[in-house]
C-alpha angles and dihedrals in degrees: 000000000000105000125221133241109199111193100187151093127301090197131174108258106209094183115198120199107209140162102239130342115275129252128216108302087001108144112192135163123254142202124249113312112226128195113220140166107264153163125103092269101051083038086059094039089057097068088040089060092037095058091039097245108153113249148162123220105195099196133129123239109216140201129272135063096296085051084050089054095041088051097048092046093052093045102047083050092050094240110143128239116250096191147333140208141173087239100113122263125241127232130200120224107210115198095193103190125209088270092056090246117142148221128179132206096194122201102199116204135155098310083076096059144085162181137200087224089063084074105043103104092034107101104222100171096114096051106103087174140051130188125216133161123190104262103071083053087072104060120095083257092054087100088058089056088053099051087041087061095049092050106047097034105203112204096231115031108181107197116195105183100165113193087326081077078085105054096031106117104263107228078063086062096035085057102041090044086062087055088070090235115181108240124217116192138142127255094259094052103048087051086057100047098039097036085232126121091184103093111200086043085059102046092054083056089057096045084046091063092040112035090221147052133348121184121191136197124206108166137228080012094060138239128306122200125197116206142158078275091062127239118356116181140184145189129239124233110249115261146174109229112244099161122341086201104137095356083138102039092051090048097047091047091050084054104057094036087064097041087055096050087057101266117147123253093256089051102041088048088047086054089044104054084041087056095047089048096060093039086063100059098067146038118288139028109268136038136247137246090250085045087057092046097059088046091058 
């Protein structure tokens, strides 16, 4: 089976439950506040190792009270521990609305770095994949992610900007685009990266930067992928929105686990959109293990 390198952040999630988001010198009531391992690359991770699907998560676990919480989650979940240092851990404050909608005030902290030398005594020459999303790209290492990328030359690079696909600096994305990645975003952030409202329009503008795969998610309306073959599309289950916290990442992460366990594009994206439809009718980011075996 194709194992996974995942480059990206293992973050505190402080998730707030509130009515509407509030305005300058608003002061409004919550619900009860919960503390959860988060980021899109832990988020990822997460149905990779659920699925049993082998994978790496090169990230580095800091100091502080939100690296003390990260430690103690991952180890009482057995996942080992890439790195650590004494640099301060982030945090990422989540304001989920009634609607399940969702805002974020991030606190970025080591566990968005990196550096190529992390990996030098790490043998990944069995890693046919790597995992990257777009904020890590804007911190002052996200050239080093980037060299990183043209030197190893992973075989799949699934890029999930999300709407940073728009502020990254754009000789990163120039770089990254002529390594053929396959580019996961939703229907609202490739409009607004390629001006066009049409999507699968836009969708054959953005295969025609990269020269390979563009997945996109719409929603309650399903997941389109566009491919040598042409359009596949699927439907979504129907679902009442709890949280959208980490819809994307969990689909994008079911998408890869079963590509990587030799399903076909069609059926991968079916499992995907089935994943991301039950992540969004609780709490969290990401399922459980009780959560996979009834999907299945």
């Amino acid at each position: 089976m194709e194992k996974t390198l995942v480059i990206g952040s293992c973050t505190v999630d402080i998730v707030i439950p509130t009515p509407r988001l509030p305005s300058s010198t608003d002061s409004i009531n919550s619900g009860v506040h919960h503390y959860a391992l988060g980021g899109c690359a832990y988020n990822v991770s997460q149905m990779l190792r659920l699925l049993s699907v082998p994978y790496l998560h090169g990230v580095t676990i800091g100091s502080g009270i939100y690296g003390d919480f990260v430690k103690k989650e991952l180890e009482e979940k057995g996942i080992p521990i890439f790195r650590t240092s004494t640099e301060p851990h982030g945090a990422c404050i989540c304001l989920v609305e009634e609607s399940g909608e969702r805002s974020f005030i991030a606190y970025h902290g080591i566990e968005y770095k990196f550096d190529r030398k992390w990996f030098s005594s790490t043998d990944l020459s069995s890693f046919s994949s790597v995992y990257l999303c777009g904020l890590e790209l804007e911190e002052e290492t996200g050239g080093e992610i980037v060299a990183f990328l043209e030197e190893k030359r992973f075989t799949n690079i699934y890029f999930a900007p999300g709407p940073r696909l728009l502020t990254i600096n754009n000789s990163f994305v120039d770089r990254i685009f002529a390594l053929h990645p396959i580019i996961h975003l939703n229907d609202q952030e490739i409009i607004s990266y390629t001006k066009d409202s049409d999507i699968e329009r836009a969708m054959k503008k953005l295969r025609a930067m990269t020269g390979n795969d563009v997945i996109v998610t719409m929603g309650k309306d399903g997941a389109i992928i566009l491919s040598d073959d042409g359009f596949i599309h699927e439907k979504s289950r129907e679902t009442k929105v709890v949280d959208s916290i980490g819809a994307g990442d969990c689909h994008l992460g079911t998408y890869i686990a079963f590509r990587s366990m030799g399903e076909d594009k069609r059926e991968a994206l079916k499992k995907a959109n089935l994943f991301a439809s039950e992540v969004v009718r609780h709490e969290g980011p990401t399922l459980s293990k009780e959560d996979i075996e009834k999907l299945i």
